[in-house]
C-alpha positions in Angstrom: 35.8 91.0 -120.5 33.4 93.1 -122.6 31.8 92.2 -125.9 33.2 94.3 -128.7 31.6 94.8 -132.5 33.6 91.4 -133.0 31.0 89.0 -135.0 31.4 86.1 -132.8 29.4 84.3 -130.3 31.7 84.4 -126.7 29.2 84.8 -124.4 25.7 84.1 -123.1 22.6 87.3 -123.4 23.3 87.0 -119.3 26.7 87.7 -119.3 26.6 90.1 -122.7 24.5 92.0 -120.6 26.3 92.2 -117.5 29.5 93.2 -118.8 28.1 95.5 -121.0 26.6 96.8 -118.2 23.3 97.5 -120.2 20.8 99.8 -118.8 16.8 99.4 -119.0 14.4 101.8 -120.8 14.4 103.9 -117.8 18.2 104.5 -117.6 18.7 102.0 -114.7 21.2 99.7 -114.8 19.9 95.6 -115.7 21.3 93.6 -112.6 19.5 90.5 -111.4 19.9 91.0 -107.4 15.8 91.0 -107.3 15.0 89.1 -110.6 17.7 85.9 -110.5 14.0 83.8 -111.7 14.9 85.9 -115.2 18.3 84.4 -115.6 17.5 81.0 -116.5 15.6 82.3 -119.5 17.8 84.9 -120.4 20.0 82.2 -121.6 17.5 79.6 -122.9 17.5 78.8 -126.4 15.1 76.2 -126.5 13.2 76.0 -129.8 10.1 76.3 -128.6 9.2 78.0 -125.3 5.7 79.2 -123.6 5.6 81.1 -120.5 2.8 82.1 -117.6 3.6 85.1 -116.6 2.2 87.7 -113.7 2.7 91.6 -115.3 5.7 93.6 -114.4 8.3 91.6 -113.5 10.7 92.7 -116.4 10.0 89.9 -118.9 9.7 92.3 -122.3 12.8 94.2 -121.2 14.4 90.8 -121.2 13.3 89.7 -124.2 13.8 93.1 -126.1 17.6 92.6 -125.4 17.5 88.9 -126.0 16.4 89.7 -129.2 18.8 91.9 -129.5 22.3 89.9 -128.5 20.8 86.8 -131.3 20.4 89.2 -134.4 23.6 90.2 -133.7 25.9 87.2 -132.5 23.7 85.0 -134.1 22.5 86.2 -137.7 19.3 85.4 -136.8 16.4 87.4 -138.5 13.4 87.7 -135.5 9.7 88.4 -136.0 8.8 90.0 -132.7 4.7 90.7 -132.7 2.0 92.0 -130.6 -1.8 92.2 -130.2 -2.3 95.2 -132.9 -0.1 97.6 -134.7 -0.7 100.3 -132.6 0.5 97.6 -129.5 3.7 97.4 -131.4 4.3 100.9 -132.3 4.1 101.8 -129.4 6.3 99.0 -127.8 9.0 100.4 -129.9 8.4 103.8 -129.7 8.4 104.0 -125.5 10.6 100.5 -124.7 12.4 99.8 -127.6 13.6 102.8 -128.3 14.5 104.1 -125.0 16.5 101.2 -124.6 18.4 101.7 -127.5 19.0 105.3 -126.4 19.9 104.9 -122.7 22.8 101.9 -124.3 26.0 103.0 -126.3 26.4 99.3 -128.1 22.4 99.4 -129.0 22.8 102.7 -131.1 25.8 101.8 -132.7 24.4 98.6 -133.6 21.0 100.1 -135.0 22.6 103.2 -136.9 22.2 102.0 -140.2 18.3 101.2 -140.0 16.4 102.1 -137.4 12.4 102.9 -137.5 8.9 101.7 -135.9 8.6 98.7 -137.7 12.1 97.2 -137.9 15.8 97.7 -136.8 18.8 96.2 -139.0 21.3 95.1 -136.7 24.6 93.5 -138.5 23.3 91.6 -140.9 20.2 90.5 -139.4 17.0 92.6 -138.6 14.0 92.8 -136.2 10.7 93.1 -137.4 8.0 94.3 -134.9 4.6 93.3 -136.1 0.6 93.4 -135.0 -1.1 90.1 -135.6 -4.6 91.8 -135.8 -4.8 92.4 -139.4 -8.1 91.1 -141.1 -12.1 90.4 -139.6 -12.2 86.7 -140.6 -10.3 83.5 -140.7 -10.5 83.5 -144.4 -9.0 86.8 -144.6 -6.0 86.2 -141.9 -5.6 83.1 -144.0 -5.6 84.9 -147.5 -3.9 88.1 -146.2 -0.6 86.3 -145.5 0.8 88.2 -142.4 3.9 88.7 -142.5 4.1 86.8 -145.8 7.4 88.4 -146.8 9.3 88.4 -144.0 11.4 85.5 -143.2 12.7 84.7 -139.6 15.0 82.5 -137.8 12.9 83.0 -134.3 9.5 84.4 -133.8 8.9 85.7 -130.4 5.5 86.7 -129.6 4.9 89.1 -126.7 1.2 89.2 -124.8 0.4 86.1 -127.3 -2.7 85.5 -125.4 -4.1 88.6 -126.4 -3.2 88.3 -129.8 -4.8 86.9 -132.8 -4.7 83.3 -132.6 -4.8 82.6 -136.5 -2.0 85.0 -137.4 0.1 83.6 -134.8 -0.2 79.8 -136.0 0.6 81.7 -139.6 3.8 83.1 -138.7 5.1 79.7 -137.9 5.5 79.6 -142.1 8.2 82.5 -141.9 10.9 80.1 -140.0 10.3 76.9 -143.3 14.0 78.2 -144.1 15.6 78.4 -141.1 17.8 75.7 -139.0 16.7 76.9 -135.4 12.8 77.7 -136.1 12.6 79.1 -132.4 9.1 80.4 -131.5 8.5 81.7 -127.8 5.2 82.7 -126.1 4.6 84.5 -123.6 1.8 86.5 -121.7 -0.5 87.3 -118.4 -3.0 84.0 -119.3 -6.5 84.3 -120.0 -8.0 81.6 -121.3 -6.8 77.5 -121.4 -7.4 77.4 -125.1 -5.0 79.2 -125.8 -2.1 78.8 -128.3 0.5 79.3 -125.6 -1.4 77.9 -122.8 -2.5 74.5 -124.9 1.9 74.5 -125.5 2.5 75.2 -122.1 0.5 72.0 -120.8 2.4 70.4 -123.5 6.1 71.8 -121.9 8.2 70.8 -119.1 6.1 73.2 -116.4 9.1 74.6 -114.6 8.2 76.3 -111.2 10.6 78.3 -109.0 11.6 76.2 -105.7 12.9 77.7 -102.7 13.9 76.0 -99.7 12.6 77.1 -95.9 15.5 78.8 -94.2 14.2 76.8 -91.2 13.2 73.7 -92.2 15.1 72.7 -95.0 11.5 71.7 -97.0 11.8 72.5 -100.5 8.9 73.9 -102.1 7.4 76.6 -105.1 5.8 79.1 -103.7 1.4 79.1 -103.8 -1.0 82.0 -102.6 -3.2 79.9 -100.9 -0.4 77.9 -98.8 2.6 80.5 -98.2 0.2 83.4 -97.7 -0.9 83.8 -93.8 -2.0 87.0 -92.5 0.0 88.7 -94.8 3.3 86.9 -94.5 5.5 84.6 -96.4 5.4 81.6 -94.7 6.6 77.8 -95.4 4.2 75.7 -96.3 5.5 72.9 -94.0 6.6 74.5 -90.7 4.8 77.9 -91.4 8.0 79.7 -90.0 8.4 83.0 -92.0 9.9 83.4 -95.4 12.4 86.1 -96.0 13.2 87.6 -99.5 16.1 86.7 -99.7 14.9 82.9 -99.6 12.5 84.0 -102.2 15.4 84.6 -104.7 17.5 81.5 -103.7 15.4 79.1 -105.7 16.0 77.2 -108.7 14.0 76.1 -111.8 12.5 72.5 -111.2 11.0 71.3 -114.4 7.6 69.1 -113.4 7.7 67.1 -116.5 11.4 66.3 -117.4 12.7 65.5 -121.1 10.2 67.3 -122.9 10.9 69.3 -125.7 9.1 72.5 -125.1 10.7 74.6 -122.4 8.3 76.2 -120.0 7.9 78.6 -117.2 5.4 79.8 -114.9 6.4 83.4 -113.1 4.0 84.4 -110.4 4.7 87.9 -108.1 5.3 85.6 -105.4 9.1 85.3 -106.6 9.2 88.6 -106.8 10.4 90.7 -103.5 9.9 93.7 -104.3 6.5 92.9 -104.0 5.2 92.5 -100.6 2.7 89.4 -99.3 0.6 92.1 -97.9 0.3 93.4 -101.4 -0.6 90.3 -103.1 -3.1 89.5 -100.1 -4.4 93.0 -100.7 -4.9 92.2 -104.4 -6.7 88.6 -103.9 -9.4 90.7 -101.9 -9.9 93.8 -103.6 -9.4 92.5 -106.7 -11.4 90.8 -109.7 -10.3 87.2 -109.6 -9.7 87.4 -113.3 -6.5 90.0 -112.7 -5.6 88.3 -109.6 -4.8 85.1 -111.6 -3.8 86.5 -115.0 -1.6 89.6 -113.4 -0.6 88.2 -110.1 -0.4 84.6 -110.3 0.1 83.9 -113.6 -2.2 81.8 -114.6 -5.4 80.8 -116.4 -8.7 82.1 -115.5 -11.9 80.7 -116.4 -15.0 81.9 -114.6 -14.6 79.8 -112.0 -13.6 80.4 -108.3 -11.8 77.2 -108.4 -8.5 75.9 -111.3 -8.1 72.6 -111.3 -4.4 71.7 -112.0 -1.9 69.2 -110.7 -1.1 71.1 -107.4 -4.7 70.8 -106.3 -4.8 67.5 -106.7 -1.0 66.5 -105.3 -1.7 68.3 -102.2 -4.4 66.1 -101.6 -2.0 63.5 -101.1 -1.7 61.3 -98.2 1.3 59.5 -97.4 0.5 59.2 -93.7 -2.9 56.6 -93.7 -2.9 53.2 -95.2 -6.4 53.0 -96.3 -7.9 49.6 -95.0 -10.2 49.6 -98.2 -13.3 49.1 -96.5 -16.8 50.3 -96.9 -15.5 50.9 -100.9 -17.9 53.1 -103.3 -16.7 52.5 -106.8 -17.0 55.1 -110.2 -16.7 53.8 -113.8 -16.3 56.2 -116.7 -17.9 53.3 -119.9 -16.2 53.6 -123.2 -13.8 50.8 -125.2 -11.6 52.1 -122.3 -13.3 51.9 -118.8 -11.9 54.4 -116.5 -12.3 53.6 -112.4 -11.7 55.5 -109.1 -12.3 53.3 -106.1 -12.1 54.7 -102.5 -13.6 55.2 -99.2 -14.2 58.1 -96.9 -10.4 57.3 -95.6 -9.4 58.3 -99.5 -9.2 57.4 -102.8 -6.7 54.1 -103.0 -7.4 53.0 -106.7 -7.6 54.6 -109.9 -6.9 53.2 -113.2 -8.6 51.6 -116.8 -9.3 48.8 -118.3 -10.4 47.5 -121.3 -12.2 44.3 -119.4 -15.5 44.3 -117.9 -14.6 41.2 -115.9 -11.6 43.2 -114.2 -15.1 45.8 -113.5 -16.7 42.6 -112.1 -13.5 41.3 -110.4 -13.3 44.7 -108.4 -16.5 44.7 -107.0 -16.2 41.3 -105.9 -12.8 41.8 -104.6 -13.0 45.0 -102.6 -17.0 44.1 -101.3 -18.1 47.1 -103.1 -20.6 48.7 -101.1 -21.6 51.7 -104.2 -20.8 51.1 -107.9 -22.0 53.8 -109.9 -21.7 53.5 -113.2 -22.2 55.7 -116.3 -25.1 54.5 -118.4 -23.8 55.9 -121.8 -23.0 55.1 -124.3 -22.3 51.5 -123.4 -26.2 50.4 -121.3 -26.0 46.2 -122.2 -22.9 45.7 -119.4 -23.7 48.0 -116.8 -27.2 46.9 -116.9 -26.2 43.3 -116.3 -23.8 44.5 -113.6 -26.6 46.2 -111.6 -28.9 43.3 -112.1 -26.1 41.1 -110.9 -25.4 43.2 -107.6 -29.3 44.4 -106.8 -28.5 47.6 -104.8 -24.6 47.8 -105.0 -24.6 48.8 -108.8 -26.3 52.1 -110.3 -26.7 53.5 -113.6 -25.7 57.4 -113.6 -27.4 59.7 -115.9 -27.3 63.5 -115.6 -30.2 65.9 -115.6 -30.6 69.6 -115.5 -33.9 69.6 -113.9 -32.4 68.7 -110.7 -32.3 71.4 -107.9 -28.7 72.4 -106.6 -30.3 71.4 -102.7 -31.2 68.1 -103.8 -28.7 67.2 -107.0 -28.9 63.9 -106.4 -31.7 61.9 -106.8 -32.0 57.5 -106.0 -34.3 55.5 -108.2 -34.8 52.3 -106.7 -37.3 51.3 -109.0 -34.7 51.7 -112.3 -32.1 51.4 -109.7 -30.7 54.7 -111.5 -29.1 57.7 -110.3 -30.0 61.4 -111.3 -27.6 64.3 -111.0 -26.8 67.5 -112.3 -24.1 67.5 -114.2 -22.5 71.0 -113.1 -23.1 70.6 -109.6 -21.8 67.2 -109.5 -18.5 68.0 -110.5 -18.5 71.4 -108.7 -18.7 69.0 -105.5 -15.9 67.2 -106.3 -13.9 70.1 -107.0 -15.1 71.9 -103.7 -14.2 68.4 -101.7 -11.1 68.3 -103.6 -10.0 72.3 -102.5 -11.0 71.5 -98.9 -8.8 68.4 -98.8 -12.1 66.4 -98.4 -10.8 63.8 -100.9 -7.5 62.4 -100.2 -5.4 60.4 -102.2 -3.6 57.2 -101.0 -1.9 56.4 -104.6 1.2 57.5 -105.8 1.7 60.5 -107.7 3.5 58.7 -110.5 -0.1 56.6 -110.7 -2.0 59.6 -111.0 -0.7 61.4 -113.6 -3.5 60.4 -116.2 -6.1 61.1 -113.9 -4.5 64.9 -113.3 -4.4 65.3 -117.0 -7.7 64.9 -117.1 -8.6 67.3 -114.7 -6.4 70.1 -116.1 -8.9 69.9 -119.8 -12.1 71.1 -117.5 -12.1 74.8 -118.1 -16.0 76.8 -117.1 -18.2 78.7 -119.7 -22.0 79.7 -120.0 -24.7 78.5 -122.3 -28.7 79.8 -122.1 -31.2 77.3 -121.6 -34.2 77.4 -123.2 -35.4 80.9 -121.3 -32.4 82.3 -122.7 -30.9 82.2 -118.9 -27.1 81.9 -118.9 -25.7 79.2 -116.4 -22.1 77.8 -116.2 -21.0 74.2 -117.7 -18.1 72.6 -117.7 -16.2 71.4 -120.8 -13.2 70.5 -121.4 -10.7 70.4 -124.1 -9.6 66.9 -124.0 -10.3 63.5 -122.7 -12.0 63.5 -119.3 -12.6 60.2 -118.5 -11.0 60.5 -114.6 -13.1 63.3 -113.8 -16.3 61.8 -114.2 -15.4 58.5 -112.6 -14.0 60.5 -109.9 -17.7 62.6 -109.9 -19.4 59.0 -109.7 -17.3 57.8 -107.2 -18.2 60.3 -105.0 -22.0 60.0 -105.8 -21.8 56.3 -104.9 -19.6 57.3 -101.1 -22.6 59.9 -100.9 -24.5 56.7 -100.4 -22.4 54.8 -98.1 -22.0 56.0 -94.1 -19.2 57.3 -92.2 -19.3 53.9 -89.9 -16.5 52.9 -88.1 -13.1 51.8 -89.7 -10.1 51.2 -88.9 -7.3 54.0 -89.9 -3.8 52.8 -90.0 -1.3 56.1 -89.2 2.2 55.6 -91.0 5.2 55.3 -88.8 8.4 56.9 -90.0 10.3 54.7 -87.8 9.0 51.3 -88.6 8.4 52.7 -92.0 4.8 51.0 -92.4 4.5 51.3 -96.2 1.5 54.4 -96.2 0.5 52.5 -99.8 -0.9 49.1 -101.2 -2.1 47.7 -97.9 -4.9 44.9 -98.8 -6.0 43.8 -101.6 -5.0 45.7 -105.0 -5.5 45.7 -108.8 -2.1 47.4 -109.4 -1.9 45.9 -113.1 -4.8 47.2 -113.7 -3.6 51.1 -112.5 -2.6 53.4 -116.0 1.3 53.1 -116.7 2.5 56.2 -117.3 
């Protein structure tokens, strides 16, 4: 059944556009054979949305006619802006336009106003705006973008790239509306972002697909479906097809929460080879390969820390005897601890208790404790006069060479470390699968959002030398107990211990064997 000029709401943008049988801005005709990762949000109306997104899979054309089908079935005014005014001119004058053109129902929907800036369809119009209007904050504040428009749903295309100011400003256009519906979207760039600081906040929806071979289900990743140019599964590493690249479904990695979001990488795409994207990782900048082809955030540095990193360092098939245990503790009112071994990590967790600190040490024989000696120096100092050589005091210093970034004072019974190099070891032991995890994932989901704040920049020393730093953009507790755990295993030997392998058959449960502080682990 096709949609007729009836003012009604029958049917979803999907279908309106399929039985329409609407055409893009180059004449073609829209079908979703090689894009079914676009129907999903084609038809999602969540208030609030923010997307990751590689370039050229479709998206604007999407969301052009979108914007279209709601202004029209759904009286919505929309506020549709890009990086400039010149961005947006010509957005309409090349897409927006041609689609129009190349789709009977378009023009006779746009006939009665239809120019550059805005198109007046039924009752409702589109307004396409720039958001870099003024130098300063002060003026973006005082020059009121957009300040006499009003708007039902805001939809902000290459938002990365756009004045972040004016964008938080035209979230005042939608104070009269019922739906307020903003979506962001954009090839990322940086993590502090408007839409990538919403998008940690969403539900992270990645495309699964499920090995024609195997069965495994899985979302696909560069660096573990990518083999000598193929597709492959990342479990049996049988090839992929591409038509098990479009069977997959949206699998949202944090349920229930209210901002919908999506990450769109070219992987999902097949009309884009694996040979291609391979070609692309090594030819190159790794600031396009992220932002363009994977989709996501790009910092400086070789290496983004984010929950897949640290999941697939998870390891379900070795019950870690919790011997030879080094011990990290991140001080504040809240202590944050990472025990382990070289088997794994076993523990993490907080406390507001330095006896449970105490109890820990005592319980598991800690071998290494290091502990940071700010801001908090009156406990940890009575803890490392309590254990003589089992607790340290960590303090960072620049002087320290990368060869030698760790330095032992057994006088002061201190250790010295470079701050950046510390946590670049982690990170590198944490790529390589050198750190394992024998904790749940539902225990370490603190200790991931931690991670995912660190984001590298540059600052000059003194010479007016630039070298890189990490910050981060939240709390970070986890990541420097996790750096001082693995200053304090630096300090303990391999030795020999017992490994216990799980067995699927006796189902030998892979977690909590020997002692544990459980209550003591972050609820989530």
């Amino acid at each position: 059944m096709n949609i007729t000029n009836q003012h009604v709401w029958t049917k979803s943008p999907l279908l309106w556009a399929v039985d329409n049988k609407i055409k893009n801005e180059k004449g073609t005709l829209l079908e979703f054979k090689d894009r079914s990762f676009l129907k999903e949000p084609f038809d999602d109306f969540t208030p609030l949305q923010a997307y990751n997104k590689a370039s050229q899979i479709g998206f604007s054309t999407m969301m052009i006619l979108k914007s279209f089908n709601a202004a029209y079935y759904r009286d919505w005014n929309i506020i549709y802006t890009l990086p400039t005014a010149g961005d947006a001119s010509s957005f309409v004058s090349t897409k927006v336009n041609s689609i129009i053109e190349n789709n009977p129902i378009l023009k006779r929907w746009t006939k009665d106003k239809d120019t550059i800036e805005q198109k007046k369809i039924g009752k409702s119009f589109i307004y396409y705006r720039g958001t870099a209007t003024a130098k300063s904050e002060k003026e973006k504040s005082e020059g009121g973008v957009g300040i006499i428009l009003s708007s039902d749903w805001n939809i902000h295309d290459e938002c990365d790239r756009s004045d972040q100011v004016a964008l938080e400003q035209y979230e005042s256009r939608l104070a009269n509306s019922s739906f307020k519906g903003r979506s962001f979207f954009s090839n990322p760039t940086h993590p502090k972002t408007l839409n990538q600081e919403l998008y940690e906040k969403s539900d992270q929806k990645e495309w699964f697909i499920q090995c024609e071979h195997c069965n495994e289900w899985q979302y696909l990743d560069y660096w573990e479906n990518i083999v000598d140019g193929n597709f492959v599964c990342s479990k049996c590493h049988s090839l992929l097809s591409d038509d098990t690249r479009l069977k997959g479904e949206w699998v949202a990695r944090w349920p229930n929460k209210d901002i919908s979001g999506y990450h769109i990488s070219h992987l999902m795409c097949p009309w884009i080879s694996a040979k291609e994207i391979q070609q692309s990782f090594e030819t190159k900048t790794k600031s396009y390969f992220y932002n363009f082809v994977l989709g996501l955030p790009y910092v400086g540095s070789d290496i983004l820390v984010n929950a897949d990193l640290i999941l697939k360092c998870i390891d379900t098939e070795t019950i870690n005897v919790k011997e030879r245990v080094a011990m990290g503790v991140d001080v504040g009112l809240t202590k944050h601890f990472v025990l382990g071994n070289h088997q794994g990590v076993f523990l993490v967790g907080t406390t507001d208790s330095w006896e449970d600190i105490d109890k820990m040490v005592r319980m598991y024989d800690v071998e290494c404790c290091v502990i940071d000696a700010m801001p908090d120096q009156t406990k940890p100092r009575e803890l490392r006069d309590k254990y003589p050589g089992k607790v340290w005091l960590s303090w960072f210093k620049k002087e320290i060479k990368k060869a030698e970034y760790i330095k032992w004072d057994n006088v002061s019974r201190s250790v010295y470390s470079d701050r950046t190099n510390a946590i670049d070891d982690v990170i590198n032991s944490l790529v390589e699968r050198k750190i394992r995890f024998q904790v749940e994932p539902e225990k370490l989901k603190l200790y991931i959002r931690h991670w995912e704040t660190l984001y590298k920049t540059k600052e000059s020393d003194s010479l007016g030398i630039e070298r890189d730093i990490w910050e981060s953009r939240g709390a970070d507790h986890f990541v420097f107990a996790q750096v001082y755990q693995q200053i304090a295993l630096s300090r303990i030997g391999q030795g020999e211990s017992k490994a216990f392998s799980y067995n699927p058959y006796t189902k030998t449960a892979p977690f909590g064997y020997g002692p544990d502080l459980t209550e003591l682990a972050e609820k989530q």
